[in-house]
N, C-alpha and C positions, 0 to 999 in steps of 0.2 A: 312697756319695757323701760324698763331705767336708763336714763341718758350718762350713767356712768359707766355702764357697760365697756368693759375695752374690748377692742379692735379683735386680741387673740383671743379671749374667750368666745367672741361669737362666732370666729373660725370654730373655733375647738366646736361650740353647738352644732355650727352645719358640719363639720364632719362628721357628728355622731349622727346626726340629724335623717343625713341623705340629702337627696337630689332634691328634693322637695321641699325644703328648707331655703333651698336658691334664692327662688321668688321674692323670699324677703326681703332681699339683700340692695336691691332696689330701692328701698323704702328709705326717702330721705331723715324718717326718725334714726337710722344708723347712720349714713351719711357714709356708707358701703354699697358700690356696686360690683355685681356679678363677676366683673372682667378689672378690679381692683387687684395690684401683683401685691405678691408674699413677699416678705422680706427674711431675706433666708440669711441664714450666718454657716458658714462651711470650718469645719473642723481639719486639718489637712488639706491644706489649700494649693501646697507641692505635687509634683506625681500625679495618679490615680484623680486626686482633688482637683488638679485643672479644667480637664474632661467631665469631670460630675458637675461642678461650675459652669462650665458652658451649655451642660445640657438643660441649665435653669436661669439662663441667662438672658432669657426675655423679661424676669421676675428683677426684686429690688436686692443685691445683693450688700447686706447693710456692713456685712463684720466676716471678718479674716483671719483665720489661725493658723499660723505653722510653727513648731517646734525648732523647725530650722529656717534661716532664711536664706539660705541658696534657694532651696527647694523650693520656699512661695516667695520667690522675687515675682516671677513672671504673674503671678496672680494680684501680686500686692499694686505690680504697675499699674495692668489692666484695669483695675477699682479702686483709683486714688479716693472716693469719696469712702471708701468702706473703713471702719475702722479695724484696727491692726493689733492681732494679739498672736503672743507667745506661748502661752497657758488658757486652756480651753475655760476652765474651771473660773479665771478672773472674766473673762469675754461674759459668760454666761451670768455671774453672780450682776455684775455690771450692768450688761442690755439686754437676760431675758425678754424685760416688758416690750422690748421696741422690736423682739424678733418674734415670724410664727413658727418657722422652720429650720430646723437644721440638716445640715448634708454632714455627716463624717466617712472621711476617706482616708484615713489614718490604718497602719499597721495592723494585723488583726488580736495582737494583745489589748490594745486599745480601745475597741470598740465598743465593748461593754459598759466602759465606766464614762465613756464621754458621750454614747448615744442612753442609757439609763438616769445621767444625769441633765441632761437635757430633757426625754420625757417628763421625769418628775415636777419639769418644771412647767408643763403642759405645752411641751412645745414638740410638732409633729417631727418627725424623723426618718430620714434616707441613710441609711447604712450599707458601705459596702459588702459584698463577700467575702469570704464566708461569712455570717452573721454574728460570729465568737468566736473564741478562741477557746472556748471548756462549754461541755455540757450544760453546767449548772447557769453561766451567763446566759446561754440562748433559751431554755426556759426562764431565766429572768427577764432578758427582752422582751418575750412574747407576755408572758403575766405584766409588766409595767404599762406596755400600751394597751393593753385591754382595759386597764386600773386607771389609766389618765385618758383613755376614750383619744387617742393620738392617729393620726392617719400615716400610716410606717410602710416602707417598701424597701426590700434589700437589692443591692446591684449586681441581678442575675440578668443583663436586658434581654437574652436569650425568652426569656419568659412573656415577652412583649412579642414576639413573634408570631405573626398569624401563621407562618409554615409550622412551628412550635406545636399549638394549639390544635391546630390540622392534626399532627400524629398524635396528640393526644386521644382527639377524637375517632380517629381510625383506630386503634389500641382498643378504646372503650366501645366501638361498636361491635365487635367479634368479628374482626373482620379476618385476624390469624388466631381467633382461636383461643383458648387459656393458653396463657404463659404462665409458664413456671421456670425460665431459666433466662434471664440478662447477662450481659457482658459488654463490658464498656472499657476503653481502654485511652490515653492521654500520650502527649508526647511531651507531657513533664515529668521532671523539674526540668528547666532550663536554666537553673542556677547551683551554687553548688550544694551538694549535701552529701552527710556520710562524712563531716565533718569531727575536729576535735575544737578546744578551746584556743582560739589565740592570742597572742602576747601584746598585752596592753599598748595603746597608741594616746598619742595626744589628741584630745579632745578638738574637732575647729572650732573657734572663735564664734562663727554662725551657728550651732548648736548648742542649744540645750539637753545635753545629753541626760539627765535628769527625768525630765519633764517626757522624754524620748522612751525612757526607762516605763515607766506609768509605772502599774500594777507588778511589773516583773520584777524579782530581785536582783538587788546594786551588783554590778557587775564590768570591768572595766572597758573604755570606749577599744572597739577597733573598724575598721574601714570593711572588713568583710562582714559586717552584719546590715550595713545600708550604704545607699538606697536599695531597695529591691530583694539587695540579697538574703533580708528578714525571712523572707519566706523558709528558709530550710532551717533554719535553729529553733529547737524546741520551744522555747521560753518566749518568741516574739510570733511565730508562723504557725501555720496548720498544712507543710508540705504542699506534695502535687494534690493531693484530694482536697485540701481546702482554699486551695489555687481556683483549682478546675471540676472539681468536683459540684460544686452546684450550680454549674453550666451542665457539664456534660450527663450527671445523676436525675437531674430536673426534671425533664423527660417521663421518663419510664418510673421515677417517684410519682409523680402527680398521676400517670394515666393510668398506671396500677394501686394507687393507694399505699404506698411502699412505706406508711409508717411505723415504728416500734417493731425494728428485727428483736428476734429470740436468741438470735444469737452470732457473733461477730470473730471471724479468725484470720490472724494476719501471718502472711510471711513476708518476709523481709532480708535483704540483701545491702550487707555493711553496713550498717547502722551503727551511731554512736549516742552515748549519753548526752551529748550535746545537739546532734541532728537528727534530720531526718535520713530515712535510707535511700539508697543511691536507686533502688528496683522496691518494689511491693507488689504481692497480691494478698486483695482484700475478700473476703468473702464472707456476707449477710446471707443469713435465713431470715427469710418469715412465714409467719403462721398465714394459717385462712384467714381472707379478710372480708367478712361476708360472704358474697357467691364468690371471692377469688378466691385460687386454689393458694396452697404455699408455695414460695419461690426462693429462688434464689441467685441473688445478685453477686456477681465476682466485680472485680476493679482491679485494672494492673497499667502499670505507670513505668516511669524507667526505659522507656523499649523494648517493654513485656507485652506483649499481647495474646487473645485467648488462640485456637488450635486454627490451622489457615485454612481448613473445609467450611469453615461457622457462616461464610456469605456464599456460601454454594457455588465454586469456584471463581469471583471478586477475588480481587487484589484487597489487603488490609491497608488504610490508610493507616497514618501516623495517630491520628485520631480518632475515633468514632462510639458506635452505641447500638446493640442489638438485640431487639426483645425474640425470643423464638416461642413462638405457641404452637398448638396444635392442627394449627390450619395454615401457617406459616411462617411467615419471618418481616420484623421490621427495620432496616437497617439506618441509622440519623447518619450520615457522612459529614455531618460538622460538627463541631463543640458543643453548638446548640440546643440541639434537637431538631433542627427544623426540616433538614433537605435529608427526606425521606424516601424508600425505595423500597416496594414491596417483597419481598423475593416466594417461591421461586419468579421469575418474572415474568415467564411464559403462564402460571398459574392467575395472574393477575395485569394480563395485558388489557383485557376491558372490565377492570374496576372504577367503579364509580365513586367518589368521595361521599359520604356521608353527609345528612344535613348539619351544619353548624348547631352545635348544643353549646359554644363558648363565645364568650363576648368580643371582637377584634379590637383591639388597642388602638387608641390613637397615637401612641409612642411609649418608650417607655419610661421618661420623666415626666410626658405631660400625665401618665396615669396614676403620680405621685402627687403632683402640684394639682391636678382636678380632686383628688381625694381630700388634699388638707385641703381646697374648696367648698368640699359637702359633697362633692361625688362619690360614682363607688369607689369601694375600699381599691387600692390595688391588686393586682391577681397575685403578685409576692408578697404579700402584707406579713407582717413577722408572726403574727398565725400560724399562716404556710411555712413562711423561711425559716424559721427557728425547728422545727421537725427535717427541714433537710439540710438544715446547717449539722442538727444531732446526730442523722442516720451518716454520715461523713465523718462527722467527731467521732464515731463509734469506728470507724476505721480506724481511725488513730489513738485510738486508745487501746484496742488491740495490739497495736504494734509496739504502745507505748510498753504496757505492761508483758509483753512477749508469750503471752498464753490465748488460749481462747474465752471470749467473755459472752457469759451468758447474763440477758441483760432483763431487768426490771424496770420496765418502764417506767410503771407508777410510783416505785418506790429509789427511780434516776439512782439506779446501783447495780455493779455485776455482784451476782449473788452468790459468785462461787471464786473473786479473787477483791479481798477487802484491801488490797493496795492500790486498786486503780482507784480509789477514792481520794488521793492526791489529785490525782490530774482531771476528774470528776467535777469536782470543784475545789478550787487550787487556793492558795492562802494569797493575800493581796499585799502589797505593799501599804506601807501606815501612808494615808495621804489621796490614797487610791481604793480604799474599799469601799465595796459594795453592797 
């Protein structure tokens, strides 16, 4: 081996490598060992970004970006040694070579163009949820890390759940049954929507509203689009479904195999050109999927929920998730998936759990930081997440275009309304493409 090797190329190796590649690492011709930390740079270092920092905070946290600096003051204190940037795009052009990993916790218009450009530059990647903001980015996510051989995990930590994993496993033993009918319901938005445009504000001085902008087009500053409140305006968010939805979708996705519905129809309740609607219900078909039967999946948000008999007389939480099959019912009472209840419950008073067919997590950033390691991939890896960031984005592009969309997986197009090819994949700002 060439003693010019750097440091991130032979990360990048044993990531591609596997566990078995470990060993190496030992080897003082690298001058790497096993338990050597990552040096991670966080994109979005404000908000969401704090908490995703700290979950990798035993590691070397080398570089810091926030768009604004209210927002990454508190982070900027915490890691006086870290270098400090404004613009993701300079951070990265600057210290790729000194970084392995990146975290972005940034808005979901953003995600694409600051976590795509950091794989390219073979450096692994944690990206928030939802994984995009369009279609056409989270098949690009998932195709980029496959192409730079990146160890990538999206921020569902629901997913990292052995209670999680558990009712996947129940689901996949037949233990109620084929399903053919989900319903899952949120108690978002919690901010506003059903929104019009508002009348331009001064910019603050700690903003780079610009830079804030990315990909989206120019548009004048005002105070109700952030912090937070991003979520409900078309152009920056992805709604309650792409809030929550790949928390609460994750689930009954993964243990049913719920990729590439047939077909997607939304209803909706006050909706504006500018937001999202104040209520929705979402409703996926899919086809047979091997020995599963077709199903179909509803989603309703707002303080909508499905009919109050569905948990065989239960009270409906604010939140939850329930697959019905033919031998009975599984209902998640959290966001997650995790806290599971068989129903009816007298039918299943001595049920036995299943043996373990899935791996339990050691957490779920370490199962991000052991991946860019050379361990295994993580169980979110954009693989996975980019198919249930889509089957979510498929809700909202229903709702965007206000019809029913019949959808073409392979050829990422509704075949029967050629205007959702705007929002399919959306045109970029000069500065910001993809």
């Amino acid at each position: 081996m060439s003693p010019q090797i750097s440091r991130r190329d032979f990360l990048k190796s044993a990531a591609v490598g596997g566990a078995g590649l470990l060993i190496l690492k030992s080897s003082s011709a690298f001058g790497y060992s096993a338990n050597e930390k990552l040096n991670i740079a966080c994109i979005g270092a404000g908000g969401k970004g704090r908490s995703d920092i700290q979950g990798v905070a035993s590691q070397n946290i080398v570089a810091l970006c926030d768009v604004d600096a209210r927002r990454g003051a508190d982070a900027f204190q915490a890691y006086p040694k870290a270098a400090k940037f404004t613009d993701f795009r300079k951070m990265l052009d600057k210290m790729h070579k000194q970084i392995d990993a990146v975290i972005v916790s940034t808005p979901d218009h953003t995600h694409a163009i600051a976590a795509v450009t950091a794989m390219r530059m073979g450096l692994h990647c944690y990206c928030q949820k939802p994984l995009t903001h369009s279609i056409y980015e989270a098949r690009l996510m998932r195709d980029t890390a496959r192409k730079y051989k990146v160890a990538t995990q999206m921020g569902n930590q629901g997913t990292a759940s052995s209670n999680m994993r558990e009712s996947v496993e129940i689901v996949r033993s037949g233990a109620i049954g084929n399903v053919r009918e989900v319903h899952v319901w949120s108690n978002r938005p919690i901010w506003p929507q059903g929104l019009t445009r508002p009348e331009p504000q001064q910019i603050p001085k700690e903003l780079d509203w610009n830079l804030w902008l990315g990909p989206r087009p120019t548009r004048p500053y005002n105070e109700a689009y952030l912090p937070f409140k991003w979520r409900g305006w078309k152009d920056f968010g992805t709604g309650a479904i792409g809030d929550m939805g790949c928390h609460t979708l994750n689930m009954p996705f993964m243990a049913l195999n719920l990729t590439h519905p047939i077909s997607v129809h939304a209803e909706v309740f006050d909706a504006t050109d500018e937001s999202y609607p104040k209520q929705e219900i979402i409703r996926w078909t899919f086809d047979k999927r091997g020995d599963l039967p077709s199903c179909k999946l509803t989603w309703y948000d707002g303080g909508l929920k499905p009919h109050a008999d569905i948990l065989l007389g239960r009270d409906l939480p604010g939140s939850g998730c329930v697959l019905i099959g033919d031998k009975g019912r599984l209902f998640a009472a959290d966001d997650y998936g995790g806290s599971h209840v068989l129903l009816p419950e007298e039918q299943f008073s001595d049920y036995k759990l299943p043996a373990p067919t899935l791996p339990r997590s050691p957490g779920h950033y370490e199962e991000w930081m052991n991946a860019c390691k050379g361990g295994d991939k993580a169980m979110s890896n954009f693989d996975y997440a980019s198919g249930l960031t889509e089957t979510a984005l498929l809700g909202n592009l229903a709702a965007l275009v206000g019809e029913p969309i019949y959808w073409d997986a392979d050829g990422m197009r509704a075949v029967n309304c050629p205007k959702a090819d705007q929002f399919i994949h959306p045109t970029f700002r000069k500065g910001f493409e993809l």
